[in-house]
N, C-alpha and C positions, 0 to 999 in steps of 0.2 A: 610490456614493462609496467606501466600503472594495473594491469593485472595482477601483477606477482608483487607488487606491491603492497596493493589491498588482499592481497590474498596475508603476506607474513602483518602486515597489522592486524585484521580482524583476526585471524587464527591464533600466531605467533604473540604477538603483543597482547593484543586484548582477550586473549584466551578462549574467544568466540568459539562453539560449533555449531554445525547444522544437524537438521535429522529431516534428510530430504526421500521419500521414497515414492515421487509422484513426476512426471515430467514438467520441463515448462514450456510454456505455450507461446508460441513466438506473439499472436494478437490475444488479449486477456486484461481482465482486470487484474488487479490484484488485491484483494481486500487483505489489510492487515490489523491487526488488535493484541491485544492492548493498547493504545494509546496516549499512555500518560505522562507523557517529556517529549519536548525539545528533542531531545539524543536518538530519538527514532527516526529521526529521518536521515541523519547521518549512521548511526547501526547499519540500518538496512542499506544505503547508497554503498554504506563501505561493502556491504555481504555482496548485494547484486553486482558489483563493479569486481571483487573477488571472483566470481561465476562467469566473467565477463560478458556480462547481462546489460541492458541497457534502458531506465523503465523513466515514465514520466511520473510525474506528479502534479497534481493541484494545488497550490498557495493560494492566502489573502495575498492581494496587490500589493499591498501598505510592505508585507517585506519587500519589495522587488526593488528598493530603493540603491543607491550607489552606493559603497559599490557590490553590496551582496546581492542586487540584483543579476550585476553579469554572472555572479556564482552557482548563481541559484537556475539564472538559466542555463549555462555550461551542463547542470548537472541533470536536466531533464524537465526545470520547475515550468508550470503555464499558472500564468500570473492570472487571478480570477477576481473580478469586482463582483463581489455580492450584493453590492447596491443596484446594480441593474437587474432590470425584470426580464434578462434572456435564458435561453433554456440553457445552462449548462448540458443536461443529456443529449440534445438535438447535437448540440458544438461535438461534444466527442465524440456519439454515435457517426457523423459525418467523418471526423476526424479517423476512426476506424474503416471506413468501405474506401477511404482513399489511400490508404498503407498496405503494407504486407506484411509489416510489423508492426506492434506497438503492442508496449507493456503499459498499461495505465495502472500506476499504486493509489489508492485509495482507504481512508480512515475513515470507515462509515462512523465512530463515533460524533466527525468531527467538530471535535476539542478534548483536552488533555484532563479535563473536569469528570466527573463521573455522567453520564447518560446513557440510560436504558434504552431511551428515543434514537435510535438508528437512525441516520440519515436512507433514504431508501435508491438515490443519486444512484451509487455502485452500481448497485440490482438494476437498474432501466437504461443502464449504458450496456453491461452487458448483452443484457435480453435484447436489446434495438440493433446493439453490433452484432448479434450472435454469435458472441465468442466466450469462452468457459470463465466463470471466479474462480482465480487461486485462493485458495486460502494459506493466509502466511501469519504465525504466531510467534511473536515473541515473548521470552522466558528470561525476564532479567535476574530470575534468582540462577536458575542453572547456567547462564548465559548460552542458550541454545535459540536459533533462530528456527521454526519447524515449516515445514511444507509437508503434510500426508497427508491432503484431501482438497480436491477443486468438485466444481458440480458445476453445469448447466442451469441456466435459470429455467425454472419450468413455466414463469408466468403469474404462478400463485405464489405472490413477497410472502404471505402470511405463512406458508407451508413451508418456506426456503428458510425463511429468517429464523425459525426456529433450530433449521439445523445447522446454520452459520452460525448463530449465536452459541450453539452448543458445543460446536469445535473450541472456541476460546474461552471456555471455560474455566478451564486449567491452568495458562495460561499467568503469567504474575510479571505486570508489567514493572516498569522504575520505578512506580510511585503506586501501588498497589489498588492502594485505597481510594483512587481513581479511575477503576474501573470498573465501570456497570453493566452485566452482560445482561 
C-alpha cells in the first residue's frame, strides 16, 4: 500500500521519472549528487520507497530532535555526531558484514553549498564492506532521478573519484549553482 502510494506521488503527482538500466544491490552504497536542497532527501525517500527499496542514511544529530527525530528514524536516518572523534567508516563497514541487506545513501558532497572537496567517507565504507557504489543522479530540470552505472572501489580514491565525479556531471540539481563537481 505505502508502495503504490509513493509510486502515484513521485510519478503521478510529481511528474518524476526514472532512467534505471543498472540493477540494485541489495548491500551498497549509494552515492548520490547533486546535492543542493533539503528536497533531496525526500525526492529520493519518495523514489526508493516507490521501488519498494529500503535505504539508510546519515544525518547531523541536531536534526534528530522531537518530533522529526522519530520521522527521520522511521524513514532509515542514523543520527551522527561529528563532534566526536569516532570512525564513522569502522561503524558502517561493521554495520555491513552484520546484515544481509543494507542500502547506505550517501552525499559525498556533504553540504548543499558548492564543494569540489568530496568527502572521501562513501569510498572507504564501501572498499572496507566490499560492496559496489551505486551511482544515483539527480536532474531537477528534467525531473529524472538516473541510476546507469555502479563500480567497485578499486582502492585507488584518486582514479575512482575521477570517474564518479564524471558521472554527475550533467546532472542540474534544485539549486544548480550549487554544485561543484
Amino acid at each position: 500500500m505505502i508502495q503504490a502510494l509513493c509510486r502515484f506521488i513521485y510519478f503521478k503527482l510529481l511528474g518524476w521519472k526514472e532512467e534505471v538500466t543498472e540493477p540494485f544491490h541489495d548491500k551498497c552504497v549509494i552515492c548520490v549528487a547533486p546535492h543542493t536542497s533539503n528536497w533531496d532527501l525526500f525526492i529520493g525517500k519518495l523514489y526508493w520507497s516507490a521501488k519498494g527499496k529500503k535505504a539508510c542514511f546519515m544525518m547531523k544529530k541536531e536534526w534528530f530532535f522531537f518530533p522529526l527525530g522519530a520521522v527521520f528514524r522511521a524513514m532509515g536516518g542514523i543520527p551522527v555526531d561529528r563532534s566526536k572523534k569516532t570512525s564513522l567508516v569502522n561503524q558502517m563497514t561493521e554495520r555491513f558484514k552484520h546484515t544481509d541487506a543494507l542500502s547506505l545513501t550517501i552525499t559525498p558532497e556533504a553540504t548543499r553549498s558548492p564543494n569540489p572537496d568530496w568527502k572521501k567517507g562513501f569510498y572507504y565504507i564501501a572498499l572496507g564492506a566490499g560492496v559496489p557504489i551505486q551511482l544515483i543522479g539527480f536532474d531537477y530540470e528534467r525531473k529524472v532521478i538516473s541510476y546507469t552505472k555502479w563500480l567497485m572501489p578499486t582502492g585507488d580514491f584518486d582514479r575512482d573519484i575521477v570517474e564518479i565525479k564524471a558521472y554527475f556531471k550533467d546532472f542540474k540539481g534544485k539549486h544548480p549553482e550549487n554544485f561543484a563537481y
